[in-house]
N, C-alpha and C positions, 0 to 999 in steps of 0.2 A: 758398446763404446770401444771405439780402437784406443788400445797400448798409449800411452806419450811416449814412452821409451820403450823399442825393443832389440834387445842384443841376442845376437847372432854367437854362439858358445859352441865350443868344442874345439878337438886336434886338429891340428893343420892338414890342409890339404882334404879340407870337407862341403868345399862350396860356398862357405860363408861370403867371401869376396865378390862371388861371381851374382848370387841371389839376390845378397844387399842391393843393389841401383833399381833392380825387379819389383823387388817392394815397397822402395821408397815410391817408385813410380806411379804402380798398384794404387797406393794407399796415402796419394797426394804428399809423402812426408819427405826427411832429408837422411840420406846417407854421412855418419860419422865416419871416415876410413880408419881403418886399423895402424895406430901408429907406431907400432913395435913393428912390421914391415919396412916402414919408411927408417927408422931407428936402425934397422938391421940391416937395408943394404945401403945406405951408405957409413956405417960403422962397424959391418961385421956381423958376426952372427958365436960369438966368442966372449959370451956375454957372462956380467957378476953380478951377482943380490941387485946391488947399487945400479947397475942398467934396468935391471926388472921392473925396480923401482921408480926409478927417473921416466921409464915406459907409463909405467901404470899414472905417475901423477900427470905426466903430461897428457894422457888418452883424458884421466878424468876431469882435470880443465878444459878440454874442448868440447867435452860433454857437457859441461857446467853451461860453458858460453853458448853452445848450440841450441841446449832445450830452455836458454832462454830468448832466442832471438829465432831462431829456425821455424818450417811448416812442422809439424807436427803428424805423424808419428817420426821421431828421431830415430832410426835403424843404425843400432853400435854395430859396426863390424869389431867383435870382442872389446871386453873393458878391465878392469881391473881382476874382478875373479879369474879371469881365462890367464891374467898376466899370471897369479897366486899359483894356477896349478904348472904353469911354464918354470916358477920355482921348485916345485914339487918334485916336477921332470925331472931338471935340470942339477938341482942342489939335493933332492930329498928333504926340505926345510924352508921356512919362507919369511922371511922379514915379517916381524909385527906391524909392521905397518900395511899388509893384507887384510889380518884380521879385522885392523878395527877401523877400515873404508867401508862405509855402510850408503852412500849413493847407490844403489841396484836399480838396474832397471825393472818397467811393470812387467813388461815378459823376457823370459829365456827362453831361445830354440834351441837346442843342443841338436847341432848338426850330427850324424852317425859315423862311421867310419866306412858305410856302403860301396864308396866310391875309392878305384886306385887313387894311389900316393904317388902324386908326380912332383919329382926334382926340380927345383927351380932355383935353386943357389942359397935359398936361406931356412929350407925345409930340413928338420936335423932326424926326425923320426918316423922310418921310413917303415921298417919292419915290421911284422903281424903281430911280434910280441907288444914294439914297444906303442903303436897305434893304440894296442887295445887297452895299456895300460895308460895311456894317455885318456882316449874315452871313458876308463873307468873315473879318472881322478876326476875328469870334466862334469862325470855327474856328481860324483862324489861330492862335488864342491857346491852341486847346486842344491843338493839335498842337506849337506851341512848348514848352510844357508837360508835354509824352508820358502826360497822364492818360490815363485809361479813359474813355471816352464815346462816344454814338450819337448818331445823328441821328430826331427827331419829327418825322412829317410827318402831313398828312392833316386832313380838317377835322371838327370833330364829336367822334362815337363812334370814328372811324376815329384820329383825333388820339389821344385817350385810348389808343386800343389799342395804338397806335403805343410810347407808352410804358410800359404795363407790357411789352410783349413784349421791348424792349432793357432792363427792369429785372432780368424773368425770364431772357433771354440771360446778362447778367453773374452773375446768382445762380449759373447752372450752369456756367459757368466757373472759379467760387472755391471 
């Protein structure tokens, strides 16, 4: 059985955006967009707890509203955890009101860090160090968590494959 919900996790600049429409399409479902993107360019990228914040509730009301009205599998391009570890980044610390958001989705993909880091005006972590520590906290947070999720690697076609194969995985597991 396919996901109802599956989010698209990890650092920026890892393909999440580009995959999402692929698999919705795949997999007959609907694309969520990432709203801390839309958040960011037209308000900046200069951002406090309080933006993080107002990020993550807003992403998680459109989730709410989508997997209840939307085709089904719903594909987050990121949701509330990926916001949690952008505090992490960003502040070293993260608003309570991370922890105790428990909407998850059925699956995570934690996209890799395989692929360059290309600039685009609202991308802040560009470097090997800080990418890596970025993907550490990404998993970091889904293991703290005990979700369901895989890891996407690969560049390309290979990427794409990458993740229906851990969608198909979980389907024959449920």
């Amino acid at each position: 059985m396919t996901p109802r919900t599956i989010c698209l996790h990890g650092p920026e600049s890892t393909g999440k955006t580009t995959i999402a429409p692929r698999l919705a399409a795949a997999l007959g479902g609907t694309v969520l967009d990432e709203y801390g993107r839309e958040y960011a360019e037209t308000r900046g990228t200069d951002f406090s707890m309080r933006d993080l914040v107002e990020i993550a509730k807003t992403h998680d009301a459109g989730t709410q509203m989508m997997a209840a009205t939307a085709a089904a599998p719903l594909i987050l391009d990121t949701d509330p955890l990926m916001t949690a570890v952008w505090a992490d980044m960003l502040f070293g610390t993260r608003d309570p009101w991370f922890d105790a958001w428990d909407n998850t989705a059925d699956l995570y993909l934690l996209f890799d860090i395989d692929l360059p880091w290309v600039a685009d005006g609202t991308r802040l972590f560009g470097t090997a160090e800080a990418r890596r520590r970025f993907f550490d906290l990404s998993r970091a947070e889904l293991e703290r968590r005990g979700v369901r999720w895989a890891r996407v690697r690969g560049e390309g076609e290979a990427r794409y494959a990458s993740a229906m194969a851990a969608i198909q995985a979980f389907a024959a597991q449920v």
